[in-house]
C-alpha positions in Angstrom: -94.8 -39.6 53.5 -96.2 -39.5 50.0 -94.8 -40.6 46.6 -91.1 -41.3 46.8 -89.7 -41.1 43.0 -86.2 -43.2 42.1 -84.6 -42.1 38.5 -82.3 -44.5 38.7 -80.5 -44.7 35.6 -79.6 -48.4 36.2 -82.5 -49.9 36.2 -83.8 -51.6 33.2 -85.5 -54.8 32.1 -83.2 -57.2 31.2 -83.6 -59.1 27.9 -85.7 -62.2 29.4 -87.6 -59.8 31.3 -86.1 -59.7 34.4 -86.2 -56.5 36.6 -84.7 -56.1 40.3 -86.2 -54.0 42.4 -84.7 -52.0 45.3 -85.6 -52.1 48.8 -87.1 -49.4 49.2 -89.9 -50.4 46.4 -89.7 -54.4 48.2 -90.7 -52.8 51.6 -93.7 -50.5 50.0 -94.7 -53.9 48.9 -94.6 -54.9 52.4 -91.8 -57.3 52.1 -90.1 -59.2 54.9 -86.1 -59.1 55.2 -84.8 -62.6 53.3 -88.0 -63.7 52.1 -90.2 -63.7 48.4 -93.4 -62.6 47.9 -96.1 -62.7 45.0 -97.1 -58.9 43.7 -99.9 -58.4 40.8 -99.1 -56.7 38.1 -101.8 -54.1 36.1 -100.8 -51.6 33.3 -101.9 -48.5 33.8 -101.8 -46.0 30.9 -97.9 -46.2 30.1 -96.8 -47.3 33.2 -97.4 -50.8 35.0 -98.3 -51.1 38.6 -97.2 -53.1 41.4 -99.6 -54.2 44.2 -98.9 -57.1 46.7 -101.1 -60.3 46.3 -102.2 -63.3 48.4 -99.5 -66.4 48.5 -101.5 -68.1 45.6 -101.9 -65.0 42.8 -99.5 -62.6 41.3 -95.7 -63.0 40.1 -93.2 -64.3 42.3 -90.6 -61.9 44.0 -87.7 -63.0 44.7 -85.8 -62.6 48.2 -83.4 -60.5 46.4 -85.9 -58.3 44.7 -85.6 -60.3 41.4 -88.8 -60.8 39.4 -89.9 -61.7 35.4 -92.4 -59.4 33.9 -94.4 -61.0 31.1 -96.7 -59.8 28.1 -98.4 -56.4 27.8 -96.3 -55.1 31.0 -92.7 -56.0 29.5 -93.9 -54.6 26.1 -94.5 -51.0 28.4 -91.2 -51.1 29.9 -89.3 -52.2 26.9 -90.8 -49.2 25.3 -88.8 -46.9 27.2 -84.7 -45.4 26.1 -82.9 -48.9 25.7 -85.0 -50.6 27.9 -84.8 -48.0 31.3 -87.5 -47.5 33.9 -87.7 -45.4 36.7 -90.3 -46.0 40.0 -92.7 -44.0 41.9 -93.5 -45.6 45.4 -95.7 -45.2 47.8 -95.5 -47.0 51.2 -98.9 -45.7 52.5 -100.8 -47.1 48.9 -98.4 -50.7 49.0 -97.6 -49.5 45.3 -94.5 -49.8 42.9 -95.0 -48.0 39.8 -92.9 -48.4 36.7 -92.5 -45.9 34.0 -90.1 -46.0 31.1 -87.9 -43.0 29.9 -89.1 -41.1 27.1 
């Protein structure tokens, strides 16, 4: 299927660093229906990347998409026009990544 991009004006990192993602992005994470999961987080360039983890490593996901991005990777997204992101996702990588708006 390839990259699917969502510029989604509504998204954007709260200010304790908590970002929701949609289900589309929580099922190219491979994601089950009603249940968390643990993703790592890497920056790459100006963007950070999402990749899923094993149950003991990563950031916790919540059921409803819910998760708190810390150090270097909130600094990238906060960088971005009052605190917006948009997503690039690709179900055949497993990858979420997050890019600010210039």
């Amino acid at each position: 299927m390839g990259t699917l991009t969502v510029k989604n004006t509504r998204t954007k990192v709260s200010p304790g660093g908590v970002i929701t993602l949609p289900v589309s992005a929580r099922r190219a994470l491979g994601m089950k229906p009603k249940a968390g999961a643990r993703v790592t987080v890497a920056i790459e360039g100006k963007a950070v990347a999402l990749h899923p983890a094993s149950k003991d490593g990563g950031f916790r996901v919540s059921a409803q998409g819910q998760m708190e991005v810390r150090g270097d990777a909130l600094r990238v997204l906060e960088a971005g026009k009052s605190r917006h992101f948009f997503m690039e996702i690709d179900d055949e990588k497993q990858t979420v990544i997050l890019r600010p708006w210039d």
